[in-house]
SEVOVO-873507 format. One record per residue (C-alpha): residue in one letter; y, z, x. Coordinates in pm, whole numbers, padded with zeros to 5 digits, always signed. Each point is the difference from the previous one (the first is absolute). Layout:
N
aYZX
...
***
This chain:
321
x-02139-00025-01158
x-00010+00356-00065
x+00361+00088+00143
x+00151-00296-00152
x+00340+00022-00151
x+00157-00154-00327
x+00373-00068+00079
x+00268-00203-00224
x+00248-00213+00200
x+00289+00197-00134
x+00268-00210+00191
x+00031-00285+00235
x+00324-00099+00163
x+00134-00235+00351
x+00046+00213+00356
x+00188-00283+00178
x-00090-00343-00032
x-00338+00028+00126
x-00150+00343-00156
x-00069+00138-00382
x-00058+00377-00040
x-00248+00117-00246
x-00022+00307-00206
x-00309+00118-00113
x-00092+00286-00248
x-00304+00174-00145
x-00128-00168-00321
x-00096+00304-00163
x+00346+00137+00078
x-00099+00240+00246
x+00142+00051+00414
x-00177-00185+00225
x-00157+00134+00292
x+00205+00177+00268
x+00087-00148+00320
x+00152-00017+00341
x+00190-00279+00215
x-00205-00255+00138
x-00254+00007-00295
x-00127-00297-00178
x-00194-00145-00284
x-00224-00289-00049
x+00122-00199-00280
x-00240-00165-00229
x+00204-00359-00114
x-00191-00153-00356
x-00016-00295+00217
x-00282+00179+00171
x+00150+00063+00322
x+00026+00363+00183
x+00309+00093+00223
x+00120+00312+00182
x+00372+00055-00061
x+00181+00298+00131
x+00182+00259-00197
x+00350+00064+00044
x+00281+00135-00111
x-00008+00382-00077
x-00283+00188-00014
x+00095+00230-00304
x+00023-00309-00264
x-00246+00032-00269
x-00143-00367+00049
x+00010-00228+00280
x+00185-00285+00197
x-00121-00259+00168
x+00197-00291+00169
x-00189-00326+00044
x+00190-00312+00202
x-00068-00347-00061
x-00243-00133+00270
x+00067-00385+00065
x-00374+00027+00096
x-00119+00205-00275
x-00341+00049-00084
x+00053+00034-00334
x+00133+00363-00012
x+00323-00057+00046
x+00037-00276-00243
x-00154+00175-00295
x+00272+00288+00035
x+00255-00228+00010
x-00071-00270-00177
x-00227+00185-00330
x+00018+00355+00006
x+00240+00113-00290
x+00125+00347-00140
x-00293+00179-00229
x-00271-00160+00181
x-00296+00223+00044
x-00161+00043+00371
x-00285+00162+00183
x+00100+00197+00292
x-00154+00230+00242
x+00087+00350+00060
x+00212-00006+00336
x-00090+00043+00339
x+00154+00067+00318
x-00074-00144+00383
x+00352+00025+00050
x+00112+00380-00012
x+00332+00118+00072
x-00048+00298+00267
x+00168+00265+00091
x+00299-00094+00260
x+00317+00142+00117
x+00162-00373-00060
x-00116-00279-00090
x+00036-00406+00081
x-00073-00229-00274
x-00037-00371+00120
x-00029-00280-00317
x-00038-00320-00033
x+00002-00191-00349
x-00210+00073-00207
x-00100+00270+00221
x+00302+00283-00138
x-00209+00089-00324
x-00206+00279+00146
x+00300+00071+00280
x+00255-00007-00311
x-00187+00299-00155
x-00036+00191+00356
x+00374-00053+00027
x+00062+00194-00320
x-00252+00301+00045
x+00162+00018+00366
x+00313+00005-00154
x-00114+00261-00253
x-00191+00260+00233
x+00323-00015+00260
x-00193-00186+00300
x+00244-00249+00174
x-00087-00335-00025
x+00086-00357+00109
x-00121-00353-00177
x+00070-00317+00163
x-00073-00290-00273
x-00085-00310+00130
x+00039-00305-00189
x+00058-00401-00013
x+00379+00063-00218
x+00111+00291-00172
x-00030-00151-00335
x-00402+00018+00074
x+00044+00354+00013
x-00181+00208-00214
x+00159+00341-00116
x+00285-00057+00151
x+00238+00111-00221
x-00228+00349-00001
x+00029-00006+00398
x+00354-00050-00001
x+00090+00336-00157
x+00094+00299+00230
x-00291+00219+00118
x+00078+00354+00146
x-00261-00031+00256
x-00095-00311+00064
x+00165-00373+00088
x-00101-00330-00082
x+00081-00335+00181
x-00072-00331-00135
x-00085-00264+00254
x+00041-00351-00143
x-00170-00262+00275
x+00243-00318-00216
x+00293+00235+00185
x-00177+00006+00374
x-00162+00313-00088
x-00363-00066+00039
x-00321+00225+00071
x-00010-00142+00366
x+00333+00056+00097
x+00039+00340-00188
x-00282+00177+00048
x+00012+00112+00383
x+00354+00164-00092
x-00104+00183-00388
x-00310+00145+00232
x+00081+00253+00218
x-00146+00200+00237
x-00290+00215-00146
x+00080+00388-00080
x-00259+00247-00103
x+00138+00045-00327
x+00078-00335-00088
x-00229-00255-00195
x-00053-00335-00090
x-00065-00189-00331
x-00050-00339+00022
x-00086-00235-00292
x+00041-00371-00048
x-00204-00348+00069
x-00212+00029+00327
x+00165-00185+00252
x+00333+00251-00087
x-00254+00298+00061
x-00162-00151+00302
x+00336+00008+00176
x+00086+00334-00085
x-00295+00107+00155
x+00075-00200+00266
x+00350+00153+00065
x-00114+00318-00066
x-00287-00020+00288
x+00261-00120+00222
x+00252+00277-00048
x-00344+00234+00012
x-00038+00117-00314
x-00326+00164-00065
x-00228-00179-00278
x-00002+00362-00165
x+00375-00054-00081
x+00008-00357-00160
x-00115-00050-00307
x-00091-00292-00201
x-00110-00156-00316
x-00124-00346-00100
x-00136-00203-00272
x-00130-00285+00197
x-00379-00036+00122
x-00058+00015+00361
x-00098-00363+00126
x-00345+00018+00106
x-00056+00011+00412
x-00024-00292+00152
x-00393-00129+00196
x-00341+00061-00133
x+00001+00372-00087
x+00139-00111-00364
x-00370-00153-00052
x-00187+00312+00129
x-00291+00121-00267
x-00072+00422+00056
x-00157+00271-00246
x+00187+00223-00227
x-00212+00321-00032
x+00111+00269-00286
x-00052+00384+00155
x-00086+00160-00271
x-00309-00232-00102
x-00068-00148+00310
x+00003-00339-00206
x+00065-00332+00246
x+00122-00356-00046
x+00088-00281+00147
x+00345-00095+00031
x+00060-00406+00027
x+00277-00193+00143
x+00090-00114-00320
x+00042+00312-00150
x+00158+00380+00007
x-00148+00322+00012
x+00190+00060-00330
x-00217-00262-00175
x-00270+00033+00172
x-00016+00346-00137
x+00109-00084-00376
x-00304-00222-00021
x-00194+00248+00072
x+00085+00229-00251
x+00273+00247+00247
x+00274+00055-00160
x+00318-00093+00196
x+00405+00074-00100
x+00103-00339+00036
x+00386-00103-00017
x+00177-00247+00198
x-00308-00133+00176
x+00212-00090+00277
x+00037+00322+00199
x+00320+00081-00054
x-00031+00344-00302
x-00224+00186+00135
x-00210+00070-00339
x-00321-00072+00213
x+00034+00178+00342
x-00366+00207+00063
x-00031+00224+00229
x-00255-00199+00307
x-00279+00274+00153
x-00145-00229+00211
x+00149-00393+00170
x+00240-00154+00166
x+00232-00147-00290
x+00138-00312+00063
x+00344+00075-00202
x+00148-00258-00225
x+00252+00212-00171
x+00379+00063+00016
x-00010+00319-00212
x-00098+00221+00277
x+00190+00029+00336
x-00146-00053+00336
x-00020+00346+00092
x-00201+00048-00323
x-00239-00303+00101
x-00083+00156+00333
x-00044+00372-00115
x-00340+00202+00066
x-00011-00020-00406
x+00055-00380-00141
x+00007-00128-00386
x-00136-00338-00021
x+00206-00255-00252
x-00285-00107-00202
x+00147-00307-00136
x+00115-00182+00363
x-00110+00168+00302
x-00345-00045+00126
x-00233+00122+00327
x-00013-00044+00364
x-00308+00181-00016
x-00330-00110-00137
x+00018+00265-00261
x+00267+00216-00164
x-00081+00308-00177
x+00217+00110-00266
x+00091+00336-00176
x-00141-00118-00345
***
């Protein structure tokens, strides 16, 4: 708990009809930490529940935003935001992180859907401010679901934003094969939003030959485990630097495996999708649960292992701890 934050809700207010933004600021006054698009924090709710939330807006603000929709399907997340959370409540948050960076491009394509604009919002406005053209296509169920719209209606100098409302005919599917176009060297992709949206840009992209490289994506969604009996596959998790071994059961992860025996692990999400617990494999064939890292990073020479979800092919796994 050592880089937890203290944060005041300083403000709450509606983005459309489905969204709140939230404001948070240092309790003792101070800046928070800095950060860059595509960063998030895990939110620690009083109701005792943990969530990873994307920052957004711009980067040079003293505290934070945050913009949480209502999930019909909520897990409880959702529903505490909206439903409790109130101005001058007091919060725990992490210190941000980012699986999402915004490289270095000579233009840039920024593909949203719902939910998905808060960490494409705040890459719209630092491409805006360091000059590099832009384009964001916003996809969403009716324009008065839109979050930040007002904000993305304004005039940029070098960038262009097109709201896509699928209640007018303007859906995802139909859309998508036209707001792609054919890959460029010094054009990338940004693509955040609920899975099946990112599935079929990724899918598009393949088909106009994109390379992986190009497209990037974020998503706060675990990975549904693979389908047959490798989910019930038992291995050993060996540590490198101690040469300590256990067994790793089906009914448990290496995370907790390793907690109960006294390793300490940087737990967050527990689902795969932060990477706070990515570790470096020496040794294994990793059987990858995660959707933090691409797949490109999951076949390199050098792997990181998601402690919390992914598990072994191999009988044992050795691990750079």
């Amino acid at each position: 708990m050592g880089d937890m934050l203290s944060v005041i809700v300083d403000g709450l207010w509606r983005q459309g009809n489905k969204s709140l933004a939230v404001r948070l600021v240092a309790e003792n006054g101070e800046a928070l930490p800095d950060w860059q698009p595509g960063a998030h924090i895990d939110v620690h709710l009083p109701c005792g529940i943990v969530r990873q939330y994307s920052l957004t807006g711009p980067c040079g603000d003293e505290g934070y935003l945050i913009c949480v929709g209502r999930e019909t399907a909520s897990r409880g997340g959702s529903r505490y935001i909206h439903e409790t959370l109130r101005p001058g409540q007091r919060l725990l948050i992490s210190s941000p992180r980012n699986v999402f960076p915004l490289h270095q491009a000579e233009r840039v394509l920024l593909l949203a859907a719902g939910i998905g604009i808060t960490p494409l919002y705040a890459m719209a406005l630092q491409l805006e401010a360091s000059g590099t053209p832009f384009t964001l296509h916003y996809y969403v169920k009716s324009r008065e679901s839109a979050a930040f719209i007002r904000e993305l209606s304004r005039l940029f100098h070098n960038g262009e934003c097109a709201v896509h409302a699928s209640c007018e005919g303007e859906s995802p599917r139909t859309h998508l094969a036209q707001d792609l176009p054919a890959p460029h060297a010094g054009l990338h992709v940004y693509t955040c939003g609920p899975a099946e949206f990112m599935a079929k840009v990724r899918e598009v992209a393949t088909a106009n030959g994109w390379a992986e490289t190009h497209v990037h994506s974020e998503a706060f969604q675990p990975v549904a485990p693979p389908a047959g009996g490798e989910t019930h596959n038992v291995f050993t998790v060996t540590l490198a630097s101690t040469g300590e071994r256990w067994s790793v059961p089906a009914d448990k992860t290496i995370a907790q495996v390793l907690l109960e025996n006294g390793v300490a692990v940087p737990l967050s999400c527990e689902m795969g999708i932060c990477g706070a617990c990515l570790t470096p494999v020496i040794d294994g064939v990793v059987d990858h649960r995660d959707t933090v890292q691409s797949e490109a990073e999951k076949g390199a020479v050098d792997q990181q292992v998601a402690l919390c979800c992914s598990r072994s092919h191999s009988g044992e796994l050795v691990i750079g701890l």
